[in-house]
Backbone as XML, in Angstrom:
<?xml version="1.0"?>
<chain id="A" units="angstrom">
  <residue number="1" name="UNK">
    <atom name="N" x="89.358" y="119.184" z="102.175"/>
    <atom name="CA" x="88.164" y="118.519" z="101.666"/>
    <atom name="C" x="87.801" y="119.112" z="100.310"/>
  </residue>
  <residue number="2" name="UNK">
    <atom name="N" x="87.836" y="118.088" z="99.567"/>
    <atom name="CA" x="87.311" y="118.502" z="97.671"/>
    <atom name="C" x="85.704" y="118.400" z="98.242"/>
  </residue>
  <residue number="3" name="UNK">
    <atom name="N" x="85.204" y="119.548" z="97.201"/>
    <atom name="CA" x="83.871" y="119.425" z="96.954"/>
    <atom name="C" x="83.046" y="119.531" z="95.830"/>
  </residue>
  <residue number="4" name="UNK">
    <atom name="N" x="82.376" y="118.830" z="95.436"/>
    <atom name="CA" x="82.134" y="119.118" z="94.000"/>
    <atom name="C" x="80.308" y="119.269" z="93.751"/>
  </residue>
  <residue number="5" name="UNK">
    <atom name="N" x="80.026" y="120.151" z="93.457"/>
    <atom name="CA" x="78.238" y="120.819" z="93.000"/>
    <atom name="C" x="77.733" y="120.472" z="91.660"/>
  </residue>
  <residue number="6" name="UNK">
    <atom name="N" x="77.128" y="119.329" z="91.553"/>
    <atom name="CA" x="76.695" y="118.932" z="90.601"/>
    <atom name="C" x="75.246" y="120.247" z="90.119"/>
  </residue>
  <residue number="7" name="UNK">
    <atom name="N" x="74.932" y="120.505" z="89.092"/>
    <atom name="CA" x="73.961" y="120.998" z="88.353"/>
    <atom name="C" x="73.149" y="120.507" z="87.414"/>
  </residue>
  <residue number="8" name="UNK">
    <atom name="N" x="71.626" y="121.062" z="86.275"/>
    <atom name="CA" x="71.777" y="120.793" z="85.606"/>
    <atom name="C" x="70.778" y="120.088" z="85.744"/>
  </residue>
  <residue number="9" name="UNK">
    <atom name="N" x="70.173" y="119.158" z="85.929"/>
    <atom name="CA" x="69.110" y="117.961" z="86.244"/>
    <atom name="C" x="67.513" y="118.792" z="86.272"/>
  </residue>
  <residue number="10" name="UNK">
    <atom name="N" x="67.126" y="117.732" z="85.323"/>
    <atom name="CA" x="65.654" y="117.748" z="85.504"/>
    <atom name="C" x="64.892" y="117.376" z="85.175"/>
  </residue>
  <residue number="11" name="UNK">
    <atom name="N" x="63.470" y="117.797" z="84.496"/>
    <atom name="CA" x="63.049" y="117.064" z="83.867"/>
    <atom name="C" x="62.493" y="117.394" z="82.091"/>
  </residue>
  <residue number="12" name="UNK">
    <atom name="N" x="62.764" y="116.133" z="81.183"/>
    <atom name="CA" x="62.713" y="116.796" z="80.047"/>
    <atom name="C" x="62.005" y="115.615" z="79.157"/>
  </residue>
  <residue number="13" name="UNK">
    <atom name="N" x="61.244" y="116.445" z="78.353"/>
    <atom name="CA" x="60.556" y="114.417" z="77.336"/>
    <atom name="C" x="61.975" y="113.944" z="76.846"/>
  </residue>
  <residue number="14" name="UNK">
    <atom name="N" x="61.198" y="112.858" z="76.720"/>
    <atom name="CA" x="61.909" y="112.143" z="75.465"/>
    <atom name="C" x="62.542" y="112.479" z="74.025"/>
  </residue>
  <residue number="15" name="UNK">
    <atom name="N" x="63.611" y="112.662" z="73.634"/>
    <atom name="CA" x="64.300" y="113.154" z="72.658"/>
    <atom name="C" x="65.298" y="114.487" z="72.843"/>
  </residue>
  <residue number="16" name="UNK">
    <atom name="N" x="64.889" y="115.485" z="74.313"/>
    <atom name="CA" x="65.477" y="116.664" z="74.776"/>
    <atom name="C" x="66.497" y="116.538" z="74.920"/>
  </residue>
  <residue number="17" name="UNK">
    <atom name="N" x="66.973" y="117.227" z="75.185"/>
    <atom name="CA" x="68.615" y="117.572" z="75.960"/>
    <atom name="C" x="68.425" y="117.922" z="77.258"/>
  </residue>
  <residue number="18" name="UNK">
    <atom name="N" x="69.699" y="118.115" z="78.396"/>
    <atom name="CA" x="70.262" y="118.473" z="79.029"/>
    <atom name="C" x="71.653" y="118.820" z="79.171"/>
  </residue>
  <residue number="19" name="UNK">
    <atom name="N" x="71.759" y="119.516" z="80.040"/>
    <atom name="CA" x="73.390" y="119.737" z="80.016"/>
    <atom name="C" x="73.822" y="119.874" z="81.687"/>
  </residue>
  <residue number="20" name="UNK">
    <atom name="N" x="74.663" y="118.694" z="82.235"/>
    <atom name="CA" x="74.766" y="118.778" z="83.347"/>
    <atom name="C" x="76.433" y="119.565" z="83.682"/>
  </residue>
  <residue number="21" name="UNK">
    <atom name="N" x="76.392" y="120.170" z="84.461"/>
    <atom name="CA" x="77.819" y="120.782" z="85.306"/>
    <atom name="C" x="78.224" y="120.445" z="86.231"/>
  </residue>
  <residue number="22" name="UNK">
    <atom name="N" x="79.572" y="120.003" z="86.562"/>
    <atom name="CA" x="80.091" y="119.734" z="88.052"/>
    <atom name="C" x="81.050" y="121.018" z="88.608"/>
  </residue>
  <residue number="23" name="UNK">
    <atom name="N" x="80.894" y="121.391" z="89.176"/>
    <atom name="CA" x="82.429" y="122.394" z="89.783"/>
    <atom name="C" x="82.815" y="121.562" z="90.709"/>
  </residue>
  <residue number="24" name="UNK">
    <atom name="N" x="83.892" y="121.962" z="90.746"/>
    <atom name="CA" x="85.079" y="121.003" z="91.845"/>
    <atom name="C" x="85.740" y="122.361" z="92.433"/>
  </residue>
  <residue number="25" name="UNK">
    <atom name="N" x="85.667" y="122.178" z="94.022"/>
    <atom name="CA" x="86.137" y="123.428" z="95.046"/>
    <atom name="C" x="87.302" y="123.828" z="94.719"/>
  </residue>
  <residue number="26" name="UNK">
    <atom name="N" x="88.476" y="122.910" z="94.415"/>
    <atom name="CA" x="89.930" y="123.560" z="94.338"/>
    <atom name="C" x="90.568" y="123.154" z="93.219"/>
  </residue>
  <residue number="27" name="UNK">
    <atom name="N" x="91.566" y="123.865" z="93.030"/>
    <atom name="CA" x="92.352" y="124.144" z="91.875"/>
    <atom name="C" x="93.327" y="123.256" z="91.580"/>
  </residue>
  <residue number="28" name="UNK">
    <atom name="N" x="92.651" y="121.645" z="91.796"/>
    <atom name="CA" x="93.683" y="120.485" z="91.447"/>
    <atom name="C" x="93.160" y="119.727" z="90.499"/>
  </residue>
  <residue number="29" name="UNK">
    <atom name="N" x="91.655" y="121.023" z="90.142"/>
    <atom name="CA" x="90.998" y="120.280" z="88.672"/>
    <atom name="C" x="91.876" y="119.365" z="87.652"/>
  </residue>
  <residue number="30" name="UNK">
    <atom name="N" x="93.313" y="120.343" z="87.409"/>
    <atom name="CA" x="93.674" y="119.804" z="86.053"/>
    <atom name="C" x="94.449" y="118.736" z="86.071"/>
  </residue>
  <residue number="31" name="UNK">
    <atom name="N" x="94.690" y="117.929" z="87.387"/>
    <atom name="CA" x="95.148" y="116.704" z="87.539"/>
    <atom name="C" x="94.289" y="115.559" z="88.097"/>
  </residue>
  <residue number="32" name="UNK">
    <atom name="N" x="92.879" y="115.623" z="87.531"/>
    <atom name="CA" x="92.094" y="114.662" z="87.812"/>
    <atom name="C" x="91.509" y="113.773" z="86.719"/>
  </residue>
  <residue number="33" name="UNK">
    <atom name="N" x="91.058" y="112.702" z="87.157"/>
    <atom name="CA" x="90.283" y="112.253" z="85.859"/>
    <atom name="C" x="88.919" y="112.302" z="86.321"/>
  </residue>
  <residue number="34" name="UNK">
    <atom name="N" x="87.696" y="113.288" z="85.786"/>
    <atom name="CA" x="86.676" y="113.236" z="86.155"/>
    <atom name="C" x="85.607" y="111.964" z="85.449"/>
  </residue>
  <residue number="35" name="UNK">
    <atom name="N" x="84.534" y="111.640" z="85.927"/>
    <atom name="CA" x="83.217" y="111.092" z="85.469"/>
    <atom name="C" x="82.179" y="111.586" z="85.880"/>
  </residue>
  <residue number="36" name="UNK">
    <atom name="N" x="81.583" y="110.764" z="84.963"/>
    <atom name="CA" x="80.295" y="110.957" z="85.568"/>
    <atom name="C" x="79.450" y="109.791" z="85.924"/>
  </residue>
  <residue number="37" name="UNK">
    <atom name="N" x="78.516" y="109.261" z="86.982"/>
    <atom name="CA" x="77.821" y="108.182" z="87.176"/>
    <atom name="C" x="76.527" y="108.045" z="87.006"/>
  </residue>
  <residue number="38" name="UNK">
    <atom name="N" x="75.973" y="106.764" z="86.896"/>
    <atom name="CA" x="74.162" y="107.500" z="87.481"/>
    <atom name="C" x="73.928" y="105.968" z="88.045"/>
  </residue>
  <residue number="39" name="UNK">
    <atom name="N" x="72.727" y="106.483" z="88.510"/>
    <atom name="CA" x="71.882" y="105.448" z="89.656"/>
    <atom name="C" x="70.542" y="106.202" z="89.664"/>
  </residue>
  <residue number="40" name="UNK">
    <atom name="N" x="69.999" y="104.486" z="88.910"/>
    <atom name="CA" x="68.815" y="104.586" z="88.754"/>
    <atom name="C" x="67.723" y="103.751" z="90.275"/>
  </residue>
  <residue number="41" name="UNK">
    <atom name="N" x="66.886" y="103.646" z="90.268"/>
    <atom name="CA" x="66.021" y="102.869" z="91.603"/>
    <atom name="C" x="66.190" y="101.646" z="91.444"/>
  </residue>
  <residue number="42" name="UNK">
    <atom name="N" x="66.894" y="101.035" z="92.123"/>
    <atom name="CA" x="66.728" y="99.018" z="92.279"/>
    <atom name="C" x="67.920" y="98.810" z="91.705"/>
  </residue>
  <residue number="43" name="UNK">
    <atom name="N" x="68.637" y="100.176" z="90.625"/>
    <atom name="CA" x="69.980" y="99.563" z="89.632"/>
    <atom name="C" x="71.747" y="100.051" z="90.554"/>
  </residue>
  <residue number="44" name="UNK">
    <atom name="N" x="72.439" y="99.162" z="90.630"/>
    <atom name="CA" x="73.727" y="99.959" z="90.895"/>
    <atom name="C" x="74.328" y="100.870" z="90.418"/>
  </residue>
  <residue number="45" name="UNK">
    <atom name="N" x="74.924" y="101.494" z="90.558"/>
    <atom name="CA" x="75.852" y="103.033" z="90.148"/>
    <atom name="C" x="76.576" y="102.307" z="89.126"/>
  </residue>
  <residue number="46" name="UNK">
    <atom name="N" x="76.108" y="103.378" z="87.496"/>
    <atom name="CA" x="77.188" y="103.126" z="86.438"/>
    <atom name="C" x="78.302" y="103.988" z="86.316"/>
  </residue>
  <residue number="47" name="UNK">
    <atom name="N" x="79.096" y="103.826" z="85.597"/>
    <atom name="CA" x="79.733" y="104.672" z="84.872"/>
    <atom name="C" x="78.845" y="105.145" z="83.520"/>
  </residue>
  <residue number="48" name="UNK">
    <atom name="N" x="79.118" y="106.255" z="83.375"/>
    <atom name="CA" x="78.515" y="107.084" z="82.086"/>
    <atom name="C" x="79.394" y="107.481" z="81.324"/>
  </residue>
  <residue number="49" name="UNK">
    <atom name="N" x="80.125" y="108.198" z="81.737"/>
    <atom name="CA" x="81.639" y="109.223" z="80.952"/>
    <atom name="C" x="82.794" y="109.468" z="81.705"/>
  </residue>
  <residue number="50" name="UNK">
    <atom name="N" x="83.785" y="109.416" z="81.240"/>
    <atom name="CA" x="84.345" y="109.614" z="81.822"/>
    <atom name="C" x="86.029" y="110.556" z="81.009"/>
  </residue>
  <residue number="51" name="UNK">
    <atom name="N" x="86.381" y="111.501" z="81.525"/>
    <atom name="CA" x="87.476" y="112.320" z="81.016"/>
    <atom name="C" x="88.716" y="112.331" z="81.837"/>
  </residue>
  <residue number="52" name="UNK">
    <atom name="N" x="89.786" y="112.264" z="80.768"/>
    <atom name="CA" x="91.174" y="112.398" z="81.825"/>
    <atom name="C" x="91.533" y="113.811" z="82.114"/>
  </residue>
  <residue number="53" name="UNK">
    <atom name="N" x="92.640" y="114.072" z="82.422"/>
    <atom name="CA" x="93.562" y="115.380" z="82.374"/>
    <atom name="C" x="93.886" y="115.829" z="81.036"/>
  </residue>
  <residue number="54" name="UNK">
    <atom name="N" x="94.258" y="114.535" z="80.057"/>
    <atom name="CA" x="94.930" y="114.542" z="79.027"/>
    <atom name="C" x="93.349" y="115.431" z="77.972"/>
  </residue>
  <residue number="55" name="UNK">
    <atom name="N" x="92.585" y="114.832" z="78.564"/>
    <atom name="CA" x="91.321" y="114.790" z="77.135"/>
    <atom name="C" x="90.950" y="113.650" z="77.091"/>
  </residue>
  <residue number="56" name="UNK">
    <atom name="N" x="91.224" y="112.382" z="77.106"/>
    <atom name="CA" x="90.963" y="111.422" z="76.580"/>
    <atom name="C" x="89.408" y="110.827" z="77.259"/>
  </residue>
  <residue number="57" name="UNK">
    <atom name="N" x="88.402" y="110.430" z="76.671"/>
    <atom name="CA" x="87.192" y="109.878" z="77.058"/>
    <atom name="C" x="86.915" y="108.501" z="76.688"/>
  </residue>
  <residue number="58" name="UNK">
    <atom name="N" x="85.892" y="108.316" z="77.745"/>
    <atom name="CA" x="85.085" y="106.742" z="77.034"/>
    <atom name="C" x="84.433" y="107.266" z="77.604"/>
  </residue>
  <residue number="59" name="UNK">
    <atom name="N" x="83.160" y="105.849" z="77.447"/>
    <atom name="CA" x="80.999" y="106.063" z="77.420"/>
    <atom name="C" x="80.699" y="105.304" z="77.651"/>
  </residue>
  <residue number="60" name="UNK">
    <atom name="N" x="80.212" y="105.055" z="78.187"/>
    <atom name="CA" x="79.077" y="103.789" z="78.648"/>
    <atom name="C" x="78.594" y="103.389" z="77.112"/>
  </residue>
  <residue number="61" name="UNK">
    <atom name="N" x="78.424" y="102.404" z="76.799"/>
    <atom name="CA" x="77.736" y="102.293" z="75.430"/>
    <atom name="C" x="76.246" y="102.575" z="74.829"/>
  </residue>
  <residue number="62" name="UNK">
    <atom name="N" x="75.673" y="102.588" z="76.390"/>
    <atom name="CA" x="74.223" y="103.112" z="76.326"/>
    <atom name="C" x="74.107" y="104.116" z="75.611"/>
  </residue>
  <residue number="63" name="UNK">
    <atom name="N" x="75.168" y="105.479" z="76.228"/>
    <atom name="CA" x="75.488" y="106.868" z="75.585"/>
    <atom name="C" x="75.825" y="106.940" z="74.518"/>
  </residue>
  <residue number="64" name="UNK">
    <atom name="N" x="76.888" y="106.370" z="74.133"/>
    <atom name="CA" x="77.825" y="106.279" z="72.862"/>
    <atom name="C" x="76.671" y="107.237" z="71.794"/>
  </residue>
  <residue number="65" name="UNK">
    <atom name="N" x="77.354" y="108.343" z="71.333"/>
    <atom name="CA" x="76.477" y="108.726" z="70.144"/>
    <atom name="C" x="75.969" y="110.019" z="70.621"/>
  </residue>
  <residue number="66" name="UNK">
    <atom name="N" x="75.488" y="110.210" z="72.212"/>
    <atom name="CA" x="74.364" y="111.030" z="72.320"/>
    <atom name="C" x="74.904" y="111.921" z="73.385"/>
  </residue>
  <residue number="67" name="UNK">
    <atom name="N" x="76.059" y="111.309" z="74.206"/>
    <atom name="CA" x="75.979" y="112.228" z="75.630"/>
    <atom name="C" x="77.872" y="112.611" z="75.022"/>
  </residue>
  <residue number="68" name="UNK">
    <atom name="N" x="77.986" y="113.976" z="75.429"/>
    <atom name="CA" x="79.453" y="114.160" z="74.980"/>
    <atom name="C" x="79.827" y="114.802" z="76.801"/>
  </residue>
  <residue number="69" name="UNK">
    <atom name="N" x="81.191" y="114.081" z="77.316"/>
    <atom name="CA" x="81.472" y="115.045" z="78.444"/>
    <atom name="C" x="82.859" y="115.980" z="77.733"/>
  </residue>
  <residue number="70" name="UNK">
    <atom name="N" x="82.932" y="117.105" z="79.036"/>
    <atom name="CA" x="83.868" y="118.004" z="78.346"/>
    <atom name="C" x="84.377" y="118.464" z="79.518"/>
  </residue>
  <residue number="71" name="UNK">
    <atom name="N" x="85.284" y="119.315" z="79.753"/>
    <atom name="CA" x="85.989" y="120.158" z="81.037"/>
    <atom name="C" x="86.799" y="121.146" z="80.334"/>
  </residue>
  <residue number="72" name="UNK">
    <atom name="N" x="86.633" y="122.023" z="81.739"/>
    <atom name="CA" x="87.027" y="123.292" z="81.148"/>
    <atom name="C" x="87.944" y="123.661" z="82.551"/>
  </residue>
  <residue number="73" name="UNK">
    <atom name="N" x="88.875" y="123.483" z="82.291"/>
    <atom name="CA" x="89.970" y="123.129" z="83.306"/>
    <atom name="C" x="90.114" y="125.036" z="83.923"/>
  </residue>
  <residue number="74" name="UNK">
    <atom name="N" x="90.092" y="125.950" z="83.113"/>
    <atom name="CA" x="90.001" y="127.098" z="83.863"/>
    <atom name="C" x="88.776" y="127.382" z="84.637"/>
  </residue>
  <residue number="75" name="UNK">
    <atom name="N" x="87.926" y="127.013" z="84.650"/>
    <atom name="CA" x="86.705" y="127.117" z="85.457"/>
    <atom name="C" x="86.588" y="125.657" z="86.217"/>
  </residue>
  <residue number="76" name="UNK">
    <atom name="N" x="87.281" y="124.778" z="86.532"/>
    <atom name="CA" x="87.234" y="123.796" z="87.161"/>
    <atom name="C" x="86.358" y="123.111" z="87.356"/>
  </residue>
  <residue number="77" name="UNK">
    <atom name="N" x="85.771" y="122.676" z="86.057"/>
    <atom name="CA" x="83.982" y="122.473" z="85.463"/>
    <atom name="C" x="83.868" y="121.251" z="84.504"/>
  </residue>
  <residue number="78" name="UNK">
    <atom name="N" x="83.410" y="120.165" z="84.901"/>
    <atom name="CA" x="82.800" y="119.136" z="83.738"/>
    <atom name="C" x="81.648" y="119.307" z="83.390"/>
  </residue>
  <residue number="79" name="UNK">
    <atom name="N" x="81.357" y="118.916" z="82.281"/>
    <atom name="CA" x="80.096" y="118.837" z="81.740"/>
    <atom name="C" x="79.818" y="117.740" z="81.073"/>
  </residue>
  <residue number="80" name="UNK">
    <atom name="N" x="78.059" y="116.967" z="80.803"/>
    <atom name="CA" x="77.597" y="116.383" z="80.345"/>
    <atom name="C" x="76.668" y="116.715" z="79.781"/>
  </residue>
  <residue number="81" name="UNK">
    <atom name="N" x="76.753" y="116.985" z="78.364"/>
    <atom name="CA" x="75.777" y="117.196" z="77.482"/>
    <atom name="C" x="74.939" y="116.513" z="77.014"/>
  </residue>
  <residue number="82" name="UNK">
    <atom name="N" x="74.211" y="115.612" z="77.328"/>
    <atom name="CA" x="73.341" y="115.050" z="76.787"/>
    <atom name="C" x="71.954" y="114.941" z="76.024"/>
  </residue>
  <residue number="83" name="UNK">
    <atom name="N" x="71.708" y="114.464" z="75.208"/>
    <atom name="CA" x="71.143" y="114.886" z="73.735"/>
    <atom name="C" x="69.936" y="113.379" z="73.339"/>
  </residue>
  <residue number="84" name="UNK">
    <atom name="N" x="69.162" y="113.543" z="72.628"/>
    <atom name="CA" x="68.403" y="112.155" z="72.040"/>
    <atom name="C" x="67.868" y="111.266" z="73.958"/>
  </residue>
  <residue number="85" name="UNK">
    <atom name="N" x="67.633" y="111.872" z="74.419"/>
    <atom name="CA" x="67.374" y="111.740" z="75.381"/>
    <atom name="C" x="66.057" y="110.478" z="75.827"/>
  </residue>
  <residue number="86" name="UNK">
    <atom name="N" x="66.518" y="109.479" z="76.737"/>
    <atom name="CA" x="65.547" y="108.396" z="76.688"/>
    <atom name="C" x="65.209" y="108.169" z="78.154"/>
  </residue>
  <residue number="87" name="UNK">
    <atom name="N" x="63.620" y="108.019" z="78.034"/>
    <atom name="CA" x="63.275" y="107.418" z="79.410"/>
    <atom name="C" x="64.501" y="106.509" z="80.677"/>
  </residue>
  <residue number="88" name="UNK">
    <atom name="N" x="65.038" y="105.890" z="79.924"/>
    <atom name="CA" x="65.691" y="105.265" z="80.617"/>
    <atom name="C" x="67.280" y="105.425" z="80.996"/>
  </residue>
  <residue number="89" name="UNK">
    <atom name="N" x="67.272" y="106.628" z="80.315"/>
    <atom name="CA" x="68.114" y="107.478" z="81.641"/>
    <atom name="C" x="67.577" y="108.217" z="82.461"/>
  </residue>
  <residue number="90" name="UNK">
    <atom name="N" x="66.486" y="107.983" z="82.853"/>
    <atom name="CA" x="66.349" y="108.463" z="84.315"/>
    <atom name="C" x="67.173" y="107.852" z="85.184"/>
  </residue>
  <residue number="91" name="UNK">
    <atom name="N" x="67.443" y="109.099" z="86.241"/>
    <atom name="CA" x="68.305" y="108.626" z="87.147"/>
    <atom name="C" x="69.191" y="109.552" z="87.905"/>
  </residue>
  <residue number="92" name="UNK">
    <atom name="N" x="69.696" y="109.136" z="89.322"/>
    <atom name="CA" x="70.484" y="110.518" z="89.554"/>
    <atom name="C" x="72.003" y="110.399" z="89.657"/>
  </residue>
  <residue number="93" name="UNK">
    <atom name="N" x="72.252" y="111.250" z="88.824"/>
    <atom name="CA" x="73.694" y="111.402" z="88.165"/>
    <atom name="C" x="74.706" y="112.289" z="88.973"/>
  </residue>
  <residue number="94" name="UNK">
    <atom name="N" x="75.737" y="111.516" z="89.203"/>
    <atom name="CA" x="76.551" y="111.681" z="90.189"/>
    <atom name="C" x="78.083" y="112.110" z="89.665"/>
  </residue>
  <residue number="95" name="UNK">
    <atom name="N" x="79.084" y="113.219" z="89.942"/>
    <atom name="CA" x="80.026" y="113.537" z="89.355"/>
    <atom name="C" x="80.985" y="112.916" z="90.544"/>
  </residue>
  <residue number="96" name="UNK">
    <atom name="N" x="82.559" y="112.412" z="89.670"/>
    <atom name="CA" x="83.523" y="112.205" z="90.440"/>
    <atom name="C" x="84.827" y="112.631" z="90.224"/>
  </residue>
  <residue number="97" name="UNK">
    <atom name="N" x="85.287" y="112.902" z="91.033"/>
    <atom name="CA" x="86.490" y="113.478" z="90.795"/>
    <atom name="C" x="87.790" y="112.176" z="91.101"/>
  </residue>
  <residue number="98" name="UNK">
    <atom name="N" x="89.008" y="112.035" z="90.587"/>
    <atom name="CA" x="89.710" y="110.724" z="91.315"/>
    <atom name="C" x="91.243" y="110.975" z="91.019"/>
  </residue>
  <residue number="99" name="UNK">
    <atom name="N" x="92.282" y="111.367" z="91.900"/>
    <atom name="CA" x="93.724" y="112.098" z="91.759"/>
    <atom name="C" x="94.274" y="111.141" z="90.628"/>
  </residue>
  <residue number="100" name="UNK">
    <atom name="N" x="95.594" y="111.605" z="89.646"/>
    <atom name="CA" x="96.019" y="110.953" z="88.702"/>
    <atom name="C" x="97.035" y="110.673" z="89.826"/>
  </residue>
  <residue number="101" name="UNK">
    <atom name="N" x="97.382" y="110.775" z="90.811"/>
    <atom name="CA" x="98.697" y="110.716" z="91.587"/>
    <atom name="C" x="98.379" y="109.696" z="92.908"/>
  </residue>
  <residue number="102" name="UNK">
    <atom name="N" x="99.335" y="109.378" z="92.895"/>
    <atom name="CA" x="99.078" y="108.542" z="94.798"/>
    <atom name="C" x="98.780" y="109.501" z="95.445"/>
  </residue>
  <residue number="103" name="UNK">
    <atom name="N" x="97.900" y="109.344" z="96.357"/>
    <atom name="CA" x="96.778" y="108.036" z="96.786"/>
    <atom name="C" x="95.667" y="107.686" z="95.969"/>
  </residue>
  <residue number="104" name="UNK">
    <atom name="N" x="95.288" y="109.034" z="94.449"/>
    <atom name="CA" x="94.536" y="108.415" z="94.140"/>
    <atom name="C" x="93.502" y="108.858" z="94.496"/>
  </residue>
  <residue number="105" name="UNK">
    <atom name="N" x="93.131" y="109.820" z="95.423"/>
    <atom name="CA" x="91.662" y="110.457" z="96.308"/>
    <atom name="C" x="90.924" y="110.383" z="95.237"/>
  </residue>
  <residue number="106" name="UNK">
    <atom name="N" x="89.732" y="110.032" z="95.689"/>
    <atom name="CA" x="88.466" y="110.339" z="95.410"/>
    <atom name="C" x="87.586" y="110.676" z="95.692"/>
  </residue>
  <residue number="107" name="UNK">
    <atom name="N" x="86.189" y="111.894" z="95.587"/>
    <atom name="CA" x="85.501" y="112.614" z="96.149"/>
    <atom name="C" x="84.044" y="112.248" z="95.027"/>
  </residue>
  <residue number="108" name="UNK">
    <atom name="N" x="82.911" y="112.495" z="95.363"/>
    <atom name="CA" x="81.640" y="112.406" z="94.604"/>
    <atom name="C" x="80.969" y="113.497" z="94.790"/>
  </residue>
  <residue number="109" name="UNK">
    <atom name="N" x="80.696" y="113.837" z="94.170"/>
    <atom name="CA" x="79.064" y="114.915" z="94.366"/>
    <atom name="C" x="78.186" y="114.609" z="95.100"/>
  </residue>
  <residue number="110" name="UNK">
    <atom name="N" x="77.050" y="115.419" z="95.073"/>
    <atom name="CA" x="75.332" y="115.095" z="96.193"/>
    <atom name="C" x="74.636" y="114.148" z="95.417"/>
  </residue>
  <residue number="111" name="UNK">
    <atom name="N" x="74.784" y="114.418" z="93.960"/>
    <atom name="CA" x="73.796" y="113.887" z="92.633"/>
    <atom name="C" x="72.616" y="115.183" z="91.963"/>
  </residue>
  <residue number="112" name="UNK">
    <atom name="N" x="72.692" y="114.945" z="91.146"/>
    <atom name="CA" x="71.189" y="115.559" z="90.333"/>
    <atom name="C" x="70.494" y="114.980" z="89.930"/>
  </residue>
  <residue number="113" name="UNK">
    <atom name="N" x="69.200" y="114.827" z="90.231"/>
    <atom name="CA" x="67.983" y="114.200" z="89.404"/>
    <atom name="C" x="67.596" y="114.305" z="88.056"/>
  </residue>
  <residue number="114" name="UNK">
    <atom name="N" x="67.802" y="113.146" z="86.831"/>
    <atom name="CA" x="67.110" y="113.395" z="85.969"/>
    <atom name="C" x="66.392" y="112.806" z="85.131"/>
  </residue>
  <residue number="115" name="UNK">
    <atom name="N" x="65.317" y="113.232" z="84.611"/>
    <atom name="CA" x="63.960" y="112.435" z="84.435"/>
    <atom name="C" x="63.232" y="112.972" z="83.418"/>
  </residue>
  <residue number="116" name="UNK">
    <atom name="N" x="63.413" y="111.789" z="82.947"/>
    <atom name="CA" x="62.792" y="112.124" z="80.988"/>
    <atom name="C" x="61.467" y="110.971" z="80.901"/>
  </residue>
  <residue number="117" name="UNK">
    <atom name="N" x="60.597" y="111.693" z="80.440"/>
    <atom name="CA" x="59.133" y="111.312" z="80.645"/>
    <atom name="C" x="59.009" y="110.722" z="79.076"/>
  </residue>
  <residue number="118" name="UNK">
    <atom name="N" x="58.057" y="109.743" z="79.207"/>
    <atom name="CA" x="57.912" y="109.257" z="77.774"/>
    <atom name="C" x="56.930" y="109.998" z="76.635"/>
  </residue>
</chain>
């Protein structure tokens, strides 16, 4: 069983930062492609960011500009930095992990809450 501890969440005005962390339990970090999601109240689960093995990223376009993810494959750790920060990412943000290999597993986090006040 993968497990992954999202961090990081809270609450911050409008324009702040955060910086969220995922750890992932075992050491098959460097063959995953991580993201990140969020889910807001009444809205379905987006995609936000998302990183390969290789490096390679995309963004939700909402983000584009403001939220950078990153991994740090020796500490078996993503991050979401997010920056210019708007009410309407509130929401609780969910990390995923998903194998580059058959089958393909996929595992999610608990979520973190986060909530930017106007």
């Amino acid at each position: 069983q993968v497990q992954l501890v999202e961090s990081g969440g809270g609450l911050v005005q409008a324009g702040g930062s955060l910086r969220l962390s995922c750890v992932v339990s075992r050491s098959i970090f460097s063959s995953n492609t991580m993201g990140w999601y969020r889910q807001a109240p009444g809205k379905e689960r987006e995609l936000v960011a998302a990183i390969t093995s290789g490096g390679s990223t995309n963004y939700a376009d909402s983000v584009k500009g403001r939220f950078t993810i990153s991994r740090d494959n020796a500490k078996n750790t993503v991050y979401l930095q997010m920056n210019s920060l708007k009410p309407e990412d509130t929401a609780v943000y969910y990390c995923r992990r998903r194998g580059d290999f058959y089958p393909f597993n996929t595992d999610w986090g608990q979520g973190t809450q986060v909530t930017v006040s106007s």
